[in-house]
Backbone atoms as SQL, in Angstrom:
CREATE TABLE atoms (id INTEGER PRIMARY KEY, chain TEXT, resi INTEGER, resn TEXT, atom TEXT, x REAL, y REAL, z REAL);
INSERT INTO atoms VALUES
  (1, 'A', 1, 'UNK', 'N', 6.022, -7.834, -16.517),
  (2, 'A', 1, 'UNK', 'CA', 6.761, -6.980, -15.603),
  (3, 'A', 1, 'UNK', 'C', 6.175, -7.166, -14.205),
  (4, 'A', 2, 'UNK', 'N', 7.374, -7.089, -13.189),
  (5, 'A', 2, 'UNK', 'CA', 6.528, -7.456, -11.796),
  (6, 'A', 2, 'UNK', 'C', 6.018, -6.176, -11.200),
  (7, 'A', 3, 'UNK', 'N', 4.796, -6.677, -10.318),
  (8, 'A', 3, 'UNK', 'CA', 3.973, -5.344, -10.101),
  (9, 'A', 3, 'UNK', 'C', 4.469, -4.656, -8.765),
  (10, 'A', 4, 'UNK', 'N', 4.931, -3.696, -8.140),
  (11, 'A', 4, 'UNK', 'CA', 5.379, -2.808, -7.085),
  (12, 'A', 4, 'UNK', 'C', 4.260, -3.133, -6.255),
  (13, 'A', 5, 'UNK', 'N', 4.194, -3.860, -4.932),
  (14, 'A', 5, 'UNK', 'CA', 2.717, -3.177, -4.357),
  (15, 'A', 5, 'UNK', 'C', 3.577, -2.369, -3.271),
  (16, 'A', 6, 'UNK', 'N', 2.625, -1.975, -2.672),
  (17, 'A', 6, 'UNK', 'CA', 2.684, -0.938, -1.588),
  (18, 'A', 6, 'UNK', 'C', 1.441, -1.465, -0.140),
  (19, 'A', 7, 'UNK', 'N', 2.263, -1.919, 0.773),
  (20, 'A', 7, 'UNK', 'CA', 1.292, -2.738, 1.943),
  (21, 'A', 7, 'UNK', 'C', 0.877, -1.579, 2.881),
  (22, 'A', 8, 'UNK', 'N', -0.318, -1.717, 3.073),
  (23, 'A', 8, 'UNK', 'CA', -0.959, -1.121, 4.312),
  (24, 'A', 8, 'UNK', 'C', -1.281, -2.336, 5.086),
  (25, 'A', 9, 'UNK', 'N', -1.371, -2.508, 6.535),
  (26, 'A', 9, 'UNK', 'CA', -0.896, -3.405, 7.135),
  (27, 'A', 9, 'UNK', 'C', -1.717, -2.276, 8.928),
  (28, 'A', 10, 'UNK', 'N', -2.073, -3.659, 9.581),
  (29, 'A', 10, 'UNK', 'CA', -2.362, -3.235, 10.810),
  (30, 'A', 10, 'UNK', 'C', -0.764, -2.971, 11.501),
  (31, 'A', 11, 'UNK', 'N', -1.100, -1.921, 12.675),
  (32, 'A', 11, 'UNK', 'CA', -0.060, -1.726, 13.446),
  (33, 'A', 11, 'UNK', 'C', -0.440, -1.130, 14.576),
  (34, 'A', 12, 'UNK', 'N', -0.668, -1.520, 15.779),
  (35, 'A', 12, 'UNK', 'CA', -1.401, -1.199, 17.046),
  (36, 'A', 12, 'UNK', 'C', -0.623, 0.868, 17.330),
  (37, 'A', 13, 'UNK', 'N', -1.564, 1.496, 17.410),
  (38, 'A', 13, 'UNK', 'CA', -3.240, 1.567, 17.679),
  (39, 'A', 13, 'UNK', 'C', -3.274, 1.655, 15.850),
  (40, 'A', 14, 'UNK', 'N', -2.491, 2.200, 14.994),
  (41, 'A', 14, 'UNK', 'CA', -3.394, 1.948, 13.719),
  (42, 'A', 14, 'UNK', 'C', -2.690, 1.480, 12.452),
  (43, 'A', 15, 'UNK', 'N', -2.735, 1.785, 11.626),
  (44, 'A', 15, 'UNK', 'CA', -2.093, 1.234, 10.337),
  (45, 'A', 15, 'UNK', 'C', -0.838, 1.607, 9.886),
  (46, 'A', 16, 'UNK', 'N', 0.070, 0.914, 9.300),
  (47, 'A', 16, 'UNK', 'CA', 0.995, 1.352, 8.779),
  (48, 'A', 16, 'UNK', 'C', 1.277, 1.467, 6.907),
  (49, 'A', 17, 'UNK', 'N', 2.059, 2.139, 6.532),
  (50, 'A', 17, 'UNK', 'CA', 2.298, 1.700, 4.966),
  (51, 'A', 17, 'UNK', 'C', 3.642, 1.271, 4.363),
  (52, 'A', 18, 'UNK', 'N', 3.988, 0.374, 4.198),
  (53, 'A', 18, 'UNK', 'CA', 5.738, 0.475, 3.547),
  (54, 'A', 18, 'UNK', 'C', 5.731, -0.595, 1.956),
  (55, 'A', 19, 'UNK', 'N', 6.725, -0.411, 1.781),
  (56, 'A', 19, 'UNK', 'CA', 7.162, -1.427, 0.496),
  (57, 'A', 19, 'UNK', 'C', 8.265, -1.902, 0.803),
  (58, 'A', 20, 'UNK', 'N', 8.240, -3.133, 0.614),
  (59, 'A', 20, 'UNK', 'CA', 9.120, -3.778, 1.180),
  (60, 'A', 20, 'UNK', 'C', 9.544, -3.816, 2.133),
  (61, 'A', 21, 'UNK', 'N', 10.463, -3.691, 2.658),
  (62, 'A', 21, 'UNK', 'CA', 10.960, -3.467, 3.690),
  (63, 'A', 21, 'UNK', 'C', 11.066, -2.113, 4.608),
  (64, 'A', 22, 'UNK', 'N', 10.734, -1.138, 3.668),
  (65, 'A', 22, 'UNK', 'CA', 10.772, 0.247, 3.772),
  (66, 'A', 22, 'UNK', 'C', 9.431, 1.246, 4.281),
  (67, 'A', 23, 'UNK', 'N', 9.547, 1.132, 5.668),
  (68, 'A', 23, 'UNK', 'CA', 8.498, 1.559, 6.803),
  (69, 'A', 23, 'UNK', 'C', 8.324, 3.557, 6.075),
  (70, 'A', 24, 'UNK', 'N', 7.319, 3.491, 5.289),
  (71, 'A', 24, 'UNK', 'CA', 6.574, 5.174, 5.086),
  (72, 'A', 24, 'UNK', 'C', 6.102, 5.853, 6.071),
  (73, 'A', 25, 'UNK', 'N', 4.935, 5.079, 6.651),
  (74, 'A', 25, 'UNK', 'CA', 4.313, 6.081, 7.627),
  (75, 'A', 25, 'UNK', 'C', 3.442, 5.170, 8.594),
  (76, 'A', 26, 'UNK', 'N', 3.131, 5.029, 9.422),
  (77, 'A', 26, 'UNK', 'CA', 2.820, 4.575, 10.570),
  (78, 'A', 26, 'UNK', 'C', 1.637, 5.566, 11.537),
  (79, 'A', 27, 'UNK', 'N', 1.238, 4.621, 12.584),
  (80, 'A', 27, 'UNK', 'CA', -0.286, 5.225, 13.718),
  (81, 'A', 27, 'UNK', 'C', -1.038, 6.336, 12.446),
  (82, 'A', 28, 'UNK', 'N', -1.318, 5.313, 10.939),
  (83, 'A', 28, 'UNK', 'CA', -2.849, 5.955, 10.145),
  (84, 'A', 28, 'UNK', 'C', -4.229, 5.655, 10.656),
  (85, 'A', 29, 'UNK', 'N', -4.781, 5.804, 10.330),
  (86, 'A', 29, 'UNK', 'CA', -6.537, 5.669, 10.549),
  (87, 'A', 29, 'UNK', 'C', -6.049, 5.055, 9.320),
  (88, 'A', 30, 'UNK', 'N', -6.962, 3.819, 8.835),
  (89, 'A', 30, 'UNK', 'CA', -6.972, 2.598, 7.856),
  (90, 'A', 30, 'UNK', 'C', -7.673, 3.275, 6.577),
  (91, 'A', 31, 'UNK', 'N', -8.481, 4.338, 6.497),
  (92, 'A', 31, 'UNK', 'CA', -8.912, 4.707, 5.089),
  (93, 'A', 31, 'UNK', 'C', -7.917, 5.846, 4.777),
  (94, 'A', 32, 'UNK', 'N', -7.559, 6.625, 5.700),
  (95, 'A', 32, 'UNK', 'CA', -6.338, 7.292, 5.578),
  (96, 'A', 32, 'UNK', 'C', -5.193, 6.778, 4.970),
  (97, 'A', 33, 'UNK', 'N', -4.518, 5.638, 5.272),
  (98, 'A', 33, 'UNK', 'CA', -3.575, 4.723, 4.813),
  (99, 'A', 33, 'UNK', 'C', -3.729, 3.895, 3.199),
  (100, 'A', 34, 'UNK', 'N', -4.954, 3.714, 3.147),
  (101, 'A', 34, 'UNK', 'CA', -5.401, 3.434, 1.990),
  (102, 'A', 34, 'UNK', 'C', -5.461, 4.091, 1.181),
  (103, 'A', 35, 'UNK', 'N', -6.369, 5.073, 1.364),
  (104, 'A', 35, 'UNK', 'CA', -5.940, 6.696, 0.520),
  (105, 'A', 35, 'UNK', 'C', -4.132, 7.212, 0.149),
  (106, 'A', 36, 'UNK', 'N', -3.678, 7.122, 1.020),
  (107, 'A', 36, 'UNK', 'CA', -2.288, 7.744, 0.760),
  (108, 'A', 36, 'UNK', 'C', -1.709, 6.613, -0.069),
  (109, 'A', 37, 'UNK', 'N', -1.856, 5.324, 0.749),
  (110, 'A', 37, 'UNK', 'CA', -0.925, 4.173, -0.517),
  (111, 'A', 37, 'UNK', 'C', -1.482, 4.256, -1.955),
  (112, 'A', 38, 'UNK', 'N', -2.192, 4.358, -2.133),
  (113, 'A', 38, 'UNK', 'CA', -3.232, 4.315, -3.816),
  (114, 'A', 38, 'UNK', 'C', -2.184, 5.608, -4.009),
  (115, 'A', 39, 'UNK', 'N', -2.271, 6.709, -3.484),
  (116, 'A', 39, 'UNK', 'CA', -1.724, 7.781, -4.296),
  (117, 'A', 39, 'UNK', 'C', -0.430, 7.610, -4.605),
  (118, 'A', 40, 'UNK', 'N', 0.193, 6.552, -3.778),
  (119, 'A', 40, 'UNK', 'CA', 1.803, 6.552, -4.098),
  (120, 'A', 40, 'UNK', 'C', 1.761, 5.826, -5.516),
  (121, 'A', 41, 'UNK', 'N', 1.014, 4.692, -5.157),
  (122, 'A', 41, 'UNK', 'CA', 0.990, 3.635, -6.177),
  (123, 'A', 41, 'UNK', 'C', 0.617, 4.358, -7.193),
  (124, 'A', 42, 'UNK', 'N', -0.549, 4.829, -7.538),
  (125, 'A', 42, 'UNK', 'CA', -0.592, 5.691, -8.565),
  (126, 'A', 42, 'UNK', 'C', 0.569, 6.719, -9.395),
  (127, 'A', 43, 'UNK', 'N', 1.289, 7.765, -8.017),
  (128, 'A', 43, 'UNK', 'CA', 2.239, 8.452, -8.564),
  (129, 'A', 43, 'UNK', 'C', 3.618, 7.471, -9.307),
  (130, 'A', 44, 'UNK', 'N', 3.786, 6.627, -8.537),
  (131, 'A', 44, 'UNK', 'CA', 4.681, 5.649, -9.064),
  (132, 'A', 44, 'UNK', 'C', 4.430, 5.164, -10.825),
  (133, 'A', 45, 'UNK', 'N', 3.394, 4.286, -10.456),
  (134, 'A', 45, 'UNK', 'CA', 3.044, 4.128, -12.048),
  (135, 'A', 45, 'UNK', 'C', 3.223, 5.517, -13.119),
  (136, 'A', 46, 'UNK', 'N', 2.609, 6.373, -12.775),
  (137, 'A', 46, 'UNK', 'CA', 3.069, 7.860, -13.779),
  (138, 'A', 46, 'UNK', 'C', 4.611, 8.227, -13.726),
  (139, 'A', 47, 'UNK', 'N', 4.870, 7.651, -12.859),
  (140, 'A', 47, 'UNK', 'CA', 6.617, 8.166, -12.936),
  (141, 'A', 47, 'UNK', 'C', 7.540, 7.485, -13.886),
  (142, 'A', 48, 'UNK', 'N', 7.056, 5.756, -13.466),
  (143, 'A', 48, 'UNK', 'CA', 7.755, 4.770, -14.093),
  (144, 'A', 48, 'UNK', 'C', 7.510, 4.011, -15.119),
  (145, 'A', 49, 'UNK', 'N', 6.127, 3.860, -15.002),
  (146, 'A', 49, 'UNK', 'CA', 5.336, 3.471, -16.150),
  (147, 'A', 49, 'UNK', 'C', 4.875, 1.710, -16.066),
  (148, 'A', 50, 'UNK', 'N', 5.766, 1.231, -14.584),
  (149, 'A', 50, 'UNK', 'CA', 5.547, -0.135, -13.774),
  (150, 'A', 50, 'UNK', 'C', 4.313, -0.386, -13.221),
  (151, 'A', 51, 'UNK', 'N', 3.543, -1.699, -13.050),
  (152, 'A', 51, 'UNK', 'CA', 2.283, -2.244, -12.764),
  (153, 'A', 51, 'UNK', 'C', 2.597, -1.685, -11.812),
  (154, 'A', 52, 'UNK', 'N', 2.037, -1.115, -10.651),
  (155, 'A', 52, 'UNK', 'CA', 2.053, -0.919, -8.820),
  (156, 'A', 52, 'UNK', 'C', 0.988, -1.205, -8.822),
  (157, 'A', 53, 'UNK', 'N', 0.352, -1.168, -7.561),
  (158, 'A', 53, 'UNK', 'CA', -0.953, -1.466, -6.753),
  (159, 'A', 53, 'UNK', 'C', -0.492, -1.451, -5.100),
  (160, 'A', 54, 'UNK', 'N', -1.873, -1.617, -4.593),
  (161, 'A', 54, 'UNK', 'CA', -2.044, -1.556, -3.359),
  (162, 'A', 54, 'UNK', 'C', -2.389, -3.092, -2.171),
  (163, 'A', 55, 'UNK', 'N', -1.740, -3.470, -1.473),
  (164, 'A', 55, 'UNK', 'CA', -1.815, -4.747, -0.621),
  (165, 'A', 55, 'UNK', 'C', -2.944, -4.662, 1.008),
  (166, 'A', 56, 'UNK', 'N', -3.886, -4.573, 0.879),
  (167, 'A', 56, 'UNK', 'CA', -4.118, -4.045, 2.242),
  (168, 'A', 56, 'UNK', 'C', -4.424, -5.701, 2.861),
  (169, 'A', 57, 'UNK', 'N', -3.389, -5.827, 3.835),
  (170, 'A', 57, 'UNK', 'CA', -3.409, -7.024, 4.669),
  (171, 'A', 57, 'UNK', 'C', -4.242, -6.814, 5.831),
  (172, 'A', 58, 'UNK', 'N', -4.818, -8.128, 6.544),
  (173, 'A', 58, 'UNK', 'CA', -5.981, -8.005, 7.188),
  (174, 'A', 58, 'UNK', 'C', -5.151, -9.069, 8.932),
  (175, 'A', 59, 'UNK', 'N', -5.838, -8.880, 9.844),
  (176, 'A', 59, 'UNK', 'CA', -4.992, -9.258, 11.401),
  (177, 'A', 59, 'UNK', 'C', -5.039, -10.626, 10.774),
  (178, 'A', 60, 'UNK', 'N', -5.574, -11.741, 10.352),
  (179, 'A', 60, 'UNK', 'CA', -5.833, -12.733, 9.982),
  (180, 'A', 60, 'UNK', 'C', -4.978, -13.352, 8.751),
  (181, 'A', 61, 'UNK', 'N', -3.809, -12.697, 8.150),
  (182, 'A', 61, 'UNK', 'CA', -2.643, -12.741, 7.379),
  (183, 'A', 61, 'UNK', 'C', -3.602, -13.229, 5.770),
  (184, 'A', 62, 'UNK', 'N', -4.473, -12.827, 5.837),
  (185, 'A', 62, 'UNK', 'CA', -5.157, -12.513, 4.610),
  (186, 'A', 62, 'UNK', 'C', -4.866, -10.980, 3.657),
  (187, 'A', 63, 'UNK', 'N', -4.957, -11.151, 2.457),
  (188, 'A', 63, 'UNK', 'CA', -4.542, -9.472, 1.817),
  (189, 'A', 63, 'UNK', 'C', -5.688, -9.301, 0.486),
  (190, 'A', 64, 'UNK', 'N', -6.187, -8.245, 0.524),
  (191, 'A', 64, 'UNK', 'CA', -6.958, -8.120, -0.591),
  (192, 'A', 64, 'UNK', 'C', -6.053, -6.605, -1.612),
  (193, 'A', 65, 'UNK', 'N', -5.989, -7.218, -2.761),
  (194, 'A', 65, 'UNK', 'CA', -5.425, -5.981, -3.444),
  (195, 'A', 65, 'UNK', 'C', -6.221, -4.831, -4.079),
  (196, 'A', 66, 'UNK', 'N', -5.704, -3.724, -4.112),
  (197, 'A', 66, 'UNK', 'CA', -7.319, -2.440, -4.827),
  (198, 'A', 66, 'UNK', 'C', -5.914, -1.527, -5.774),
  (199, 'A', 67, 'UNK', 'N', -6.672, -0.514, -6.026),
  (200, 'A', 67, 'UNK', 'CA', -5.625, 0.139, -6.625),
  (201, 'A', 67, 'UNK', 'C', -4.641, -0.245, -7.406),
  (202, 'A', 68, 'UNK', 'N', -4.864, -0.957, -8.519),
  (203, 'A', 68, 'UNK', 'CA', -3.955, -1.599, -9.257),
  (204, 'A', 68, 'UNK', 'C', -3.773, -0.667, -10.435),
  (205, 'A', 69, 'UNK', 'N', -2.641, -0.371, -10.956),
  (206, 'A', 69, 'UNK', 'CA', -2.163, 0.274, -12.244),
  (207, 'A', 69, 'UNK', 'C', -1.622, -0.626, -12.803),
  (208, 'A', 70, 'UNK', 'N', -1.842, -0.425, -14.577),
  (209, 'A', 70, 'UNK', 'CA', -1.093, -1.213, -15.536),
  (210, 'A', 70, 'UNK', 'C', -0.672, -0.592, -16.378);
């Protein structure tokens, strides 16, 4: 099954979060953003019962993933 992520992502002055295409929330503090995406991803997985996780992309178009549900 394919996994949902949920991107936190730089966005001048601070972070943003969306999936896909779909802009959540915007100007976070970056552990703030991280914190809130894990919780979506998390609530998601309990809802749906789908892999989600978390994408946090870096200015350098690098991404490390955390928060993974299975």
């Amino acid at each position: 099954m394919k996994r949902t992520l949920i991107d936190v992502e730089p966005d001048s002055p601070g972070w943003k979060i969306r999936v896909g295409v779909c802009l959540l929330e915007r100007n976070l503090e970056k552990v703030v953003a991280i914190e809130r995406a894990s919780r979506l991803a998390m609530e998601r997985h309990r809802a749906t019962g789908q892999p989600t996780g978390v994408a946090i992309h870096t200015l350098h178009g690098g991404a490390t993933l955390v928060g993974l549900h299975d």
